[in-house]
N, C-alpha and C positions, 0 to 999 in steps of 0.2 A: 323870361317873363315869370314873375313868382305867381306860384298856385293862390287861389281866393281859397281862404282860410273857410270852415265851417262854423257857423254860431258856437257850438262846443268846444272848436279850439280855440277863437276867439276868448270864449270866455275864460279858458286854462292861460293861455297868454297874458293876460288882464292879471289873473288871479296870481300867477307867477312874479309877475313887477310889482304887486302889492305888497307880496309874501317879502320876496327882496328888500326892498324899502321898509318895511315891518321889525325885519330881520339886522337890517345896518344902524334905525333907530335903537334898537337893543343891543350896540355898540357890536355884530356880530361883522367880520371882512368878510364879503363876498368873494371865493379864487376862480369858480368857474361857475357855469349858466348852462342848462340841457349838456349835462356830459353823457355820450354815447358811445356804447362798443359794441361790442358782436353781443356781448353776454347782460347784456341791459343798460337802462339811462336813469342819470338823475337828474332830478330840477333844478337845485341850486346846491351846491360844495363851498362851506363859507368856516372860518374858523371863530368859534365862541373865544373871545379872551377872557371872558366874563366868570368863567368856569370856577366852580369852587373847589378844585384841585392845585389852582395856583397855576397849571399849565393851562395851554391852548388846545383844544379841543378841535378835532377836524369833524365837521357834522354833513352829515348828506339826508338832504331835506327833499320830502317827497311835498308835491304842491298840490292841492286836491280842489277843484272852485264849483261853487255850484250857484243857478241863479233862484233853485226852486230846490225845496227840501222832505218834495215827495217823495223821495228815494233813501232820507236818514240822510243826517248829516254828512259831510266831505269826507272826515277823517274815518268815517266807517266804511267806506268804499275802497280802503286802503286794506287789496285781498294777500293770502297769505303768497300766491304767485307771483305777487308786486314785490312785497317783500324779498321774496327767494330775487326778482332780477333785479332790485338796489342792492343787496348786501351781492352778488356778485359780480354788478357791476364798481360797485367801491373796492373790491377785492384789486378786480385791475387797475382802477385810478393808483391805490395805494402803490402797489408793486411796482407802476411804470413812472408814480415820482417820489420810489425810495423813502414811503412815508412808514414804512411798517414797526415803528417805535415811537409811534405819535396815538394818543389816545382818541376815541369815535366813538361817534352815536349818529341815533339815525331818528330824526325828527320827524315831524308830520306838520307839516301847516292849512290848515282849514279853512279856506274862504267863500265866504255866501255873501250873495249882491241879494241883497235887499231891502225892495221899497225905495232906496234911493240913499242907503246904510249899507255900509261895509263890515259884515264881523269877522272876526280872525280869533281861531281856536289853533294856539302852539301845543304841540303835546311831543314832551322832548324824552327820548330815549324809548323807541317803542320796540323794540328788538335787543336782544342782548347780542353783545357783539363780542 
């Protein structure tokens, strides 16, 4: 029996297939969805072909959703500890599919549900890698 979700991850879930969809409309592949290891997770692993380096770009995209922006917007919740476990959970994605001659960044997608609108704030390369 799967666990009943909380309104909060409800809404990260929601916010996550948005971001997805957001992201494959911006001609970006989807390769993986909640990638997990020991050393942290990411939300969505997708490669940009769009890149203005002419190569493919592998990006690992943090999904941040909010339904109320009491708190500052999504992408501002994105702490410097998140940070530290995306770039070392990317470390391990990298190493165990041999990607370590492929260029990365690491994006942030922003969505807030409101009123009955969906807005989406992409802010791409927020870390140097």
């Amino acid at each position: 029996m799967e666990a009943r979700k909380t309104p909060s991850q409800h809404t990260g879930s929601h916010g996550e297939d948005i971001a997805a969809d957001y992201l494959e409309k911006k001609r970006y592949k989807i390769v993986h969805r909640n990638y997990r290891c020991r050393r942290g997770e990411i939300d969505i692993i997708c490669l940009d072909e769009t890149a203005d380096s002419g190569n493919n770009v592998l990006v690992f995209v943090e999904v941040k959703a909010r339904r109320v922006l009491d708190y500052g917007a999504p992408s501002e919740s994105v702490t410097t500890e998140k940070i530290g476990r995306m770039r070392r959970a990317a470390e391990v994605y990298i190493m165990m599919n041999g990607l370590e001659e492929v260029c990365c960044r690491f994006d942030v997608v922003g969505i807030v549900f409101n009123r009955g609108e969906t807005q989406i704030e992409h802010i791409q390369d927020v870390i140097d890698y």
